[in-house]
C-alpha positions in Angstrom: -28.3 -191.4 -13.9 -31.1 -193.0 -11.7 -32.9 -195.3 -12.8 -36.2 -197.8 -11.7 -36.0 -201.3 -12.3 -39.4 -203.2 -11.8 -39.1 -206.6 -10.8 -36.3 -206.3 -8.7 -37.6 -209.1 -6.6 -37.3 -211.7 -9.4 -34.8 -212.7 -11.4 -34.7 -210.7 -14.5 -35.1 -207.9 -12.7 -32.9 -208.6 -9.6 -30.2 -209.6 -11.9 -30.4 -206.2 -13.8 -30.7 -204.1 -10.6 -27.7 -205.6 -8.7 -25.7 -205.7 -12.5 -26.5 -201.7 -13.2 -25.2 -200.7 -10.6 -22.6 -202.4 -10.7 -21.5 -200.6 -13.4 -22.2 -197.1 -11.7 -26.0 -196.5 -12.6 -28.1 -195.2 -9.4 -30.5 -198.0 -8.9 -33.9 -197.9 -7.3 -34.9 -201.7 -7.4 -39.1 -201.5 -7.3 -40.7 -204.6 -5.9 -44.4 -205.1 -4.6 -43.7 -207.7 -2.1 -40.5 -210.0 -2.8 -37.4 -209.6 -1.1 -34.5 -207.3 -3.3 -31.2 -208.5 -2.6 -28.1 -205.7 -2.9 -25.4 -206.1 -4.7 -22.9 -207.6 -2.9 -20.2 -205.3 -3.7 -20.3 -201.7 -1.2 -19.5 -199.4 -3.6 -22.8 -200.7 -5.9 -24.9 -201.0 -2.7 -24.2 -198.0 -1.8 -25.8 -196.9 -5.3 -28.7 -199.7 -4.7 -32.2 -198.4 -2.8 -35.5 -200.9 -2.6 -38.7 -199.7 -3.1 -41.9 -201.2 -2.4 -45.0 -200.3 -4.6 -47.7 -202.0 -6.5 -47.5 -200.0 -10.1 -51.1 -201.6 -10.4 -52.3 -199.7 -7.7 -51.0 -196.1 -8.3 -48.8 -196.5 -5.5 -46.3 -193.3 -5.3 -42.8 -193.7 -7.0 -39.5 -191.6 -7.2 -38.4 -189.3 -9.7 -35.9 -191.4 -12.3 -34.3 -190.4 -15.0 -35.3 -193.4 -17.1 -36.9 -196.6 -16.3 -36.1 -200.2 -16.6 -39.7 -202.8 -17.1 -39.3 -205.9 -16.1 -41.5 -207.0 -13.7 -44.2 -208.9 -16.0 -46.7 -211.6 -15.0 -47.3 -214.7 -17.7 -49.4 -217.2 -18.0 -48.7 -220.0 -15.5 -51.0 -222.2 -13.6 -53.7 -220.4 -11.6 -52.8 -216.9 -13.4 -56.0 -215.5 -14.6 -56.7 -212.5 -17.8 -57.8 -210.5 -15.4 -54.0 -210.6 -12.6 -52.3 -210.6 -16.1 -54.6 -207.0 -17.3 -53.6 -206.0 -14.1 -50.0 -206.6 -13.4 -49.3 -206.2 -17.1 -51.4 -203.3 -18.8 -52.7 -201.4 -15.6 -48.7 -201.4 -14.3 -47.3 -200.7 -17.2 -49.8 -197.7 -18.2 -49.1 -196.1 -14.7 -45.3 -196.5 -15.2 -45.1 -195.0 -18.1 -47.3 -192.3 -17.1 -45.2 -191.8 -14.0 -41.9 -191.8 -16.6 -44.0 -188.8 -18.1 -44.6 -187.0 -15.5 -40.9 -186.6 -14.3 -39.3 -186.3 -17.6 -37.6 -189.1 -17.8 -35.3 -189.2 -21.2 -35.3 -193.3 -21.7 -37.9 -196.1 -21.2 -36.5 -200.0 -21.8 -40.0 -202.4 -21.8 -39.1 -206.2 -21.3 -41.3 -207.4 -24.0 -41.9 -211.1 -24.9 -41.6 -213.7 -27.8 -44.9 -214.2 -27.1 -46.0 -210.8 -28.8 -45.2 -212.1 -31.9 -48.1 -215.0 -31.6 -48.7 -217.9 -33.9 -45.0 -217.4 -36.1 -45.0 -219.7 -39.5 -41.1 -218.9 -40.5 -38.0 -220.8 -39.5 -36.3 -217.9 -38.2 -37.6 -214.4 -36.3 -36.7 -211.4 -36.7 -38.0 -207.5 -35.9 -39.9 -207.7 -39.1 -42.0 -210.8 -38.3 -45.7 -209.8 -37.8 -47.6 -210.3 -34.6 -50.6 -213.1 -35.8 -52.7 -214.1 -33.0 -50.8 -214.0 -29.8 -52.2 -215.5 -26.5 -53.6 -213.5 -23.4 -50.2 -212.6 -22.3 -48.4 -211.7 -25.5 -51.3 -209.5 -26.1 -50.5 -207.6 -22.8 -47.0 -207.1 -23.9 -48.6 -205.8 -27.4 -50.4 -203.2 -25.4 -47.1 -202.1 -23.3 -45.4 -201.6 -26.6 -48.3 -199.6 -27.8 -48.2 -197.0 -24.6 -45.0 -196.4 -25.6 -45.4 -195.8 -29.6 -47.9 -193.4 -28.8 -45.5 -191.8 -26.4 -42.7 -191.9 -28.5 -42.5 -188.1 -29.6 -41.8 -187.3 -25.4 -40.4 -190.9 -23.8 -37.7 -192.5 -25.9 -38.2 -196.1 -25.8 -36.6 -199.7 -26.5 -38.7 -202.5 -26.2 -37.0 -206.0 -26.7 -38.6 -209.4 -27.6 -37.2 -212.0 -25.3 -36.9 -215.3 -25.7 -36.0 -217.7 -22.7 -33.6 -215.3 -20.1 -31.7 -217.7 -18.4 -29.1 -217.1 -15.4 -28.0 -217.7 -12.0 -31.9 -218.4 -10.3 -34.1 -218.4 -13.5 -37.1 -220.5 -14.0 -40.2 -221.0 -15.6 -38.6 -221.9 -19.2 -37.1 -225.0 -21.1 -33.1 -224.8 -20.4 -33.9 -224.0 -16.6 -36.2 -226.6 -16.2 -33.7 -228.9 -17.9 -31.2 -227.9 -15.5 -33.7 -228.1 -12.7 -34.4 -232.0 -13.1 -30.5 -233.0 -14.2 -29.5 -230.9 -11.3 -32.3 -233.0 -9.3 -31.6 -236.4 -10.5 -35.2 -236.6 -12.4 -36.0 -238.2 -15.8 -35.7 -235.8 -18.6 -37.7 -236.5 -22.1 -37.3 -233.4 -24.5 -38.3 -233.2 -28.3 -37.1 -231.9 -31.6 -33.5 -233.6 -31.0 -32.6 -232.5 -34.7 -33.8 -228.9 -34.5 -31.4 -225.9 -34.4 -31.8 -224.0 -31.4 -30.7 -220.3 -30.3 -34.3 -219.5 -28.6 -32.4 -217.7 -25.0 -30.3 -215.0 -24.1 -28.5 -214.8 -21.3 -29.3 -211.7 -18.6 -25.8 -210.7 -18.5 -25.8 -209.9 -22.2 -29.2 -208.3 -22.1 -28.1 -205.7 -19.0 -25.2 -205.3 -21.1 -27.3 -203.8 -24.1 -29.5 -201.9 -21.7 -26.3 -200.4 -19.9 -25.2 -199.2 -23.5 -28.5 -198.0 -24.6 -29.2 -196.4 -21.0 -26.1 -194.5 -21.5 -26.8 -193.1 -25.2 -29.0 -190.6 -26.4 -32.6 -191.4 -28.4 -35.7 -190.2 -29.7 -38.6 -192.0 -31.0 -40.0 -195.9 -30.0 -37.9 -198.7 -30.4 -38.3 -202.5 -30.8 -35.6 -205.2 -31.2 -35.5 -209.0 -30.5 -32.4 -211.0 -28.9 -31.3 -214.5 -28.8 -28.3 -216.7 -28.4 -25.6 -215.8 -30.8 -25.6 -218.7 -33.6 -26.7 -222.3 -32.8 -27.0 -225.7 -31.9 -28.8 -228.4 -32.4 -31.4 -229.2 -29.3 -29.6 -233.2 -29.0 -26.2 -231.0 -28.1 -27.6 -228.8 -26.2 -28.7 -231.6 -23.5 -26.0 -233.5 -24.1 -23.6 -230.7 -22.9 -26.3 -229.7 -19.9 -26.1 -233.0 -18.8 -22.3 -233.6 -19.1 -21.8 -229.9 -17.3 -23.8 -231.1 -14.3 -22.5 -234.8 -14.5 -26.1 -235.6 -14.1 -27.7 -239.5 -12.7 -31.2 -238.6 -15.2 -32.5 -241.0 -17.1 -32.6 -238.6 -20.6 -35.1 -239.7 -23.5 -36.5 -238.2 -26.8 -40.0 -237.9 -27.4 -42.1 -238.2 -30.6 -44.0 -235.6 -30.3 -42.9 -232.2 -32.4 -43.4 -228.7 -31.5 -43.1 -225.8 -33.7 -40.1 -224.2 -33.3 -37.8 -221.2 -34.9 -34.3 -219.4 -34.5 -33.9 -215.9 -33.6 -32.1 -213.5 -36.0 -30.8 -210.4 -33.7 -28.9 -209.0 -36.2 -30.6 -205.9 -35.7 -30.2 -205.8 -32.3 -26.5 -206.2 -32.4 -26.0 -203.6 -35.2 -28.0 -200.9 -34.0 -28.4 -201.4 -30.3 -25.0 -202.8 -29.1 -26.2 -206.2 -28.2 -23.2 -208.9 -27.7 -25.1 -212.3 -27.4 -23.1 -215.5 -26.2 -22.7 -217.8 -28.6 -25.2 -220.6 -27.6 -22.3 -222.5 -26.3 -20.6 -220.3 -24.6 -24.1 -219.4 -22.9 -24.7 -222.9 -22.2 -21.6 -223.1 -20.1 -22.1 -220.4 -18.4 -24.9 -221.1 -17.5 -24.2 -224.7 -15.8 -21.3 -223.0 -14.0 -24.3 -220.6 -11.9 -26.3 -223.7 -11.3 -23.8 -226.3 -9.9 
């Protein structure tokens, strides 16, 4: 099987690249200007090619037989509508176009939490309704769309991720939290008494794209993942901060932020996902950032 992986040059998709073919999957690791880095065993490098293109731009691509979405870009500081229409809806209409055009037989879309918008339960799952998601989680609403409409000729999983964190991530809470305890830096979180399972970790997520990858599917599918069970938000810097035997000064806020857990029953019952238990994925986690 070959298979493109957008995003190779970050870390969701880096991580995925290097990890698929690891496990024997032809890789062609897309990026449109960040360095790739191989695998660093031979055998998977020698099953690991880089390409450079901008999806955006209609830039020529190889024939796959499936395709792996992850390059995204979100809202950040500077990041306009119009580079997230671009990078986000433009890209992914021309990549799953392209997956079209050379009959490729599966299509995995790195969606977002964010798709789901303003959620008023304590817990979601692949039932909740999308209710007025930002500029970005609208982008992903229109990737998931292209596919539905394609679903009859592109099989398709698109998953709702939470925080993905792993050996290089950034850009959401747990990293950051490592970032400034690995740093030294004062720490002040909130919600110390709220249960928390709001990440997955990449190796799990490969893992259920590896098994779904090597299945066969019809029809446009959509799953969310998080950490397996929970903790409470207090424990969960507690054990960062004891993992990384940190000097931060660590503090609680009094401000309180809407949060929710993740039920990924579904995607453990129907799509082989094996999450970490939030824990387990904790620990794991410190051990790649020390």
């Amino acid at each position: 099987m070959k298979v493109l992986v957008t995003g190779a040059g970050g870390f969701a998709g880096g991580y995925a690249a290097r990890r698929l073919a690891a496990l024997g999957v032809d890789v062609v690791a897309l990026t449109r200007s960040s360095p790739v880095a191989p695998p660093d065993d031979a055998e998977a490098a020698a099953r690991f090619s880089v390409v450079h293109a901008d999806l955006s731009a209609g830039d020529d691509l190889p024939a796959v037989d499936a395709v792996v979405h992850a390059a995204a870009t979100s809202i950040w500081d500077g990041i306009t509508v119009d580079q997230m229409l671009g990078d986000n809806v433009a890209a992914t209409q021309a990549l799953v176009r392209h997956a079209l055009a050379c009959e490729a037989k599966a299509f995995v879309f790195f969606s977002s939490f964010s798709a789901f918008g303003d959620v008023a339960g304590d817990v979601v799952s692949d039932a909740t309704p999308s209710v007025n998601p930002d500029a970005y989680g609208l982008t992903k609403l229109l990737g998931e769309r292209f596919l539905e409409d394609v679903k009859d000729q592109l099989p398709s999983l698109s998953i709702h991720l939470p925080a993905v964190v792993g050996p290089g991530s950034k850009r959401n809470w747990l990293s950051e939290c490592v970032r400034k305890l690995k740093a030294g830096l004062p720490l002040s979180y909130v919600n110390p008494d709220v249960r928390f399972n709001n990440a997955c970790h990449i190796e799990d997520l490969t893992q259920m794209i590896f098994g779904w990858l090597s299945g066969e599917h019809t029809g446009a599918h959509m799953t969310a993942v998080g950490a397996g069970g929970d903790m409470v938000v207090r424990d969960v810097v507690a054990r960062l901060a004891q993992g990384l035997d940190t000097t931060s000064e660590i503090s609680v806020g009094d401000r309180e932020l809407r949060t929710f857990l993740i039920d990924s029953s579904r995607a453990q019952d129907e799509y082989g996902y094996m999450p970490m238990s939030v824990s387990d994925m904790l620990d794991r986690f410190i051990a790649e950032n020390r």
